[in-house]
N, C-alpha and C positions, 0 to 999 in steps of 0.2 A: 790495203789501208783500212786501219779502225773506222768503225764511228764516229770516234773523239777526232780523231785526226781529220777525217772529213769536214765536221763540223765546223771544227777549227779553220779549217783554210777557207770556208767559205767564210766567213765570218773578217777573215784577215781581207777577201773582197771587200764586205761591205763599208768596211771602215776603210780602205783605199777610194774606196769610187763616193762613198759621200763626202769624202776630205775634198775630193777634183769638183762634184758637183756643187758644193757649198760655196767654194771660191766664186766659182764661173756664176753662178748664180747670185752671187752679191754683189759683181763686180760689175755685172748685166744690169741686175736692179739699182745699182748706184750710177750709171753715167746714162743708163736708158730711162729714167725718170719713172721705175713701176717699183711701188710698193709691193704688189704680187710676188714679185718675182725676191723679192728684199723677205717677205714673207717665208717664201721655198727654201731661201737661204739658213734663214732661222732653224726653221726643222730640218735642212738636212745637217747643221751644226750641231743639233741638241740626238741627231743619230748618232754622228760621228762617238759621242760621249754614251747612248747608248751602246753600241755595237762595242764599247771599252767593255762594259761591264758582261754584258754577254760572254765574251772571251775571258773573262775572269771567270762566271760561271762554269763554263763548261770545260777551263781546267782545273778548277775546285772539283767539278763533279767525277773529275776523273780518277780521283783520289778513290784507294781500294776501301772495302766494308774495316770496319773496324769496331774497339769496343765500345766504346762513343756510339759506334755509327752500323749499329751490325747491318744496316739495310745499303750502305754503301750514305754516299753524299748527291747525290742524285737531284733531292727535294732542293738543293738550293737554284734547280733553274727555274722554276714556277715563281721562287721571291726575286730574281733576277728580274723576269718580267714583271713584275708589279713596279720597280726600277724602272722600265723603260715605259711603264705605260702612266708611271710621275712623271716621267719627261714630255714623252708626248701630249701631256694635258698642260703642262705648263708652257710649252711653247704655244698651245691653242689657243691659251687666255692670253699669253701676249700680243699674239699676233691680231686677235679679238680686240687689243684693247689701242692698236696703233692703228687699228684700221678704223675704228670709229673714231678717233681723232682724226686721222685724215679725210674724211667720209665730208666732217664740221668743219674741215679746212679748204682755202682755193690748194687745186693740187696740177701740174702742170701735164699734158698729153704724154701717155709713155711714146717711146721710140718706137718704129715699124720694126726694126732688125731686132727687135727683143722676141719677137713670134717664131722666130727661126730659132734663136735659143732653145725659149722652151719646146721646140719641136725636135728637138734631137734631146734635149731631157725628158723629156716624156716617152719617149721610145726607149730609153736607155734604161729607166727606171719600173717599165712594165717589164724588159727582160731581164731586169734582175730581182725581179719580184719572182715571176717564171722559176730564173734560177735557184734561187734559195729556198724557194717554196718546196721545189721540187727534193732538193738537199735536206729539207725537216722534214717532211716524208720520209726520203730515205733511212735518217738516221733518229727516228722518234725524238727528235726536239722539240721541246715549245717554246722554251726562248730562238731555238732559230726561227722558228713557226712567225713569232713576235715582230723578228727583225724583218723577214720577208714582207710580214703587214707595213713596217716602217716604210718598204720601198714602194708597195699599193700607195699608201698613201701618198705618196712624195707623188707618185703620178698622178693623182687626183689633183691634188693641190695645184700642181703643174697645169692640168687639162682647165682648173676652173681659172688659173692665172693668164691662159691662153685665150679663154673666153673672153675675159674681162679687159683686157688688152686690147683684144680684138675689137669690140665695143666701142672701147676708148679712141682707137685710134679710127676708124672708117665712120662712127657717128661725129667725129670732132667736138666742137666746143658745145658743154652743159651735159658733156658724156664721161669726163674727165674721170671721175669718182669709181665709175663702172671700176675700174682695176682695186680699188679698195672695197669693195664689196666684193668683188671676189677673193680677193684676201681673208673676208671676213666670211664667207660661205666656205672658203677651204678649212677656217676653223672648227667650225662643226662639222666638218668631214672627217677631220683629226679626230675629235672625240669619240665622235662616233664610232670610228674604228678603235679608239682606245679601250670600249668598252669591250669590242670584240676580240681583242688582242687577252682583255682580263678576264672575262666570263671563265675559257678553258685553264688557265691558271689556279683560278680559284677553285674550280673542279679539281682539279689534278692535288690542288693544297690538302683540300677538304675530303680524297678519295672514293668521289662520285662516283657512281657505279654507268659506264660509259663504254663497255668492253664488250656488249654482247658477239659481236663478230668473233672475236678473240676468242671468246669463251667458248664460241661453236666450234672452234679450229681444234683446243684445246680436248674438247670432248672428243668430237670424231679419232682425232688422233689419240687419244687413251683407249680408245677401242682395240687398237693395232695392236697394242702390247697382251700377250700369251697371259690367261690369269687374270686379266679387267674386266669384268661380266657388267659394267655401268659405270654411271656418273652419277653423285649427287650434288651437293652445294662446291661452286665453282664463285670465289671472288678475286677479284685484282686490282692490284692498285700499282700505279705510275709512278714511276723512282728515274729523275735525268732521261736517261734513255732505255730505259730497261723496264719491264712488268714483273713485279713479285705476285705470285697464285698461290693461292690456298684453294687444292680440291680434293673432295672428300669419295673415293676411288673404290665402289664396291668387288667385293671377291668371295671365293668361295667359305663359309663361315666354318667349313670342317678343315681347313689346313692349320697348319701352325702357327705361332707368335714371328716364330721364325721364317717361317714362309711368306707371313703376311709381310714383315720388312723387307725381305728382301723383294717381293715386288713392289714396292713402294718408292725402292731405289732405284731397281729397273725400268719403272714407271718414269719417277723423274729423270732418269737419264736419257731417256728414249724425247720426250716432250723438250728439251734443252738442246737435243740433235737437232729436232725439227723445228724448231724456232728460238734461232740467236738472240733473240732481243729480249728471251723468258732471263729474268736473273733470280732471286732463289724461288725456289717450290717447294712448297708444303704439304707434302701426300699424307691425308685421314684415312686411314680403312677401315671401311664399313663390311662386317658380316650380310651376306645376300637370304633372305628370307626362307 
């Protein structure tokens, strides 16, 4: 199985499991009297609607290079998450702005059986934070990388909804609010992590230099090849799921024009065995002193 097909099916999870979570969590926050949890509902709905756009991305990105696009279509999953990390900031301000109204209002004790909910969501949603995190790994996503935050968060939200609940229900009366305060602290958890979701996007848009590991691999392994006496200037930049390299491959300066390309080619073929996820390379040869 691809990358893309990976990708993809995890992604087909996450919009399954936030469709069931949203429900049961509106349905809980609505007849168990917590805003919290009416809260968790909100954001897992405004996932549901990311995790759409995701899956858009990453079959756009699957699209071959072309002349448009000689780098392939890659770059639209870092604006994908800028996408999701709109969403998640506006679901922060609402839920921000319904919990300090409830905060100003009498609000009634949540139910005890709501703590059992959120306790099977929060578990649910740390292992699929796990899961998919583990799947953007695998398959150099950042918008998967994004959604898996989606699901961090949801169990944060979840944990500080738990809290506040908790609060509410064993301190009783003049403790009532405790659940919308934590509604309203799970909001700046939300952004929080939104920022962290866009920092690496914004790199990846911007082609910050973030690769040195890569680039050591890179090196070491241009050694292997018969005819590479060094390295010099090694950059790369992030494309969907794949690294484009530019590096600049010293040789012996007495061989031929012809020689020199053909280890160039050799060079890049060898580097593209050894790491799948290289997509084009640009081999410079430099004469050795």
């Amino acid at each position: 199985m691809s990358k893309e097909q990976i990708a993809i099916k995890t992604i087909y999870f996450s919009i399954a499991g936030n469709f069931v979570l949203a429900l049961i969590k509106g349905l809980a926050g609505f007849f168990g009297n917590s805003y919290a949890l009416i809260a968790d509902a909100i954001e897992s709905t405004t996932d549901i609607f990311s995790s759409l756009f995701v899956l858009f991305g990453l079959k756009y990105a699957k699209r071959p290079a072309d002349k448009n696009h000689p780098y392939g279509h890659g770059k639209i999953e870092p604006l994908i998450t800028f996408i999701i990390v709109a969403f998640l900031v506006g679901s922060a301000i609402l839920i921000a702005i319904e919990s300090i109204h409830n905060i100003r209002s009498p609000q009634e004790t949540p139910e005890t059986w709501t703590l059992f909910v959120l306790g099977g969501i929060i578990l649910w949603k740390e292992l699929s934070y796990r899961f998919v995190m583990k799947k953007s790994i695998e398959t150099n996503s950042t918008s998967l990388k994004a959604d898996a935050w989606h699901h961090r968060s949801d169990a944060i939200t979840s944990v500080a909804a738990f809290i506040g609940i908790s609060i509410a229900v064993f301190f009783g009366e003049g403790y009532e609010v405790a659940d919308d305060w934590a509604a309203l602290f799970a909001a700046g958890l939300i952004l929080y992590n939104s920022y962290k979701i866009f920092r690496p996007a914004l790199g990846e848009i911007m082609d910050e230099h973030v690769y040195d590991d890569l680039i050591d691999e890179i090196r070491k392994e241009s050694m292997q090849v018969d005819g590479i006496l060094g390295t010099e200037k090694c950059f790369i930049r992030k494309a969907g799921m794949q690294y484009h390299v530019e590096l600049h491959a010293i040789v012996d300066g007495q061989i031929s024009v012809r020689e020199g390309h053909s280890l160039s080619h050799k060079l890049k073929d060898y580097l593209k065995k050894e790491n799948p996820s290289l997509g084009q390379v640009l081999i410079h040869i430099e004469p050795n002193e």
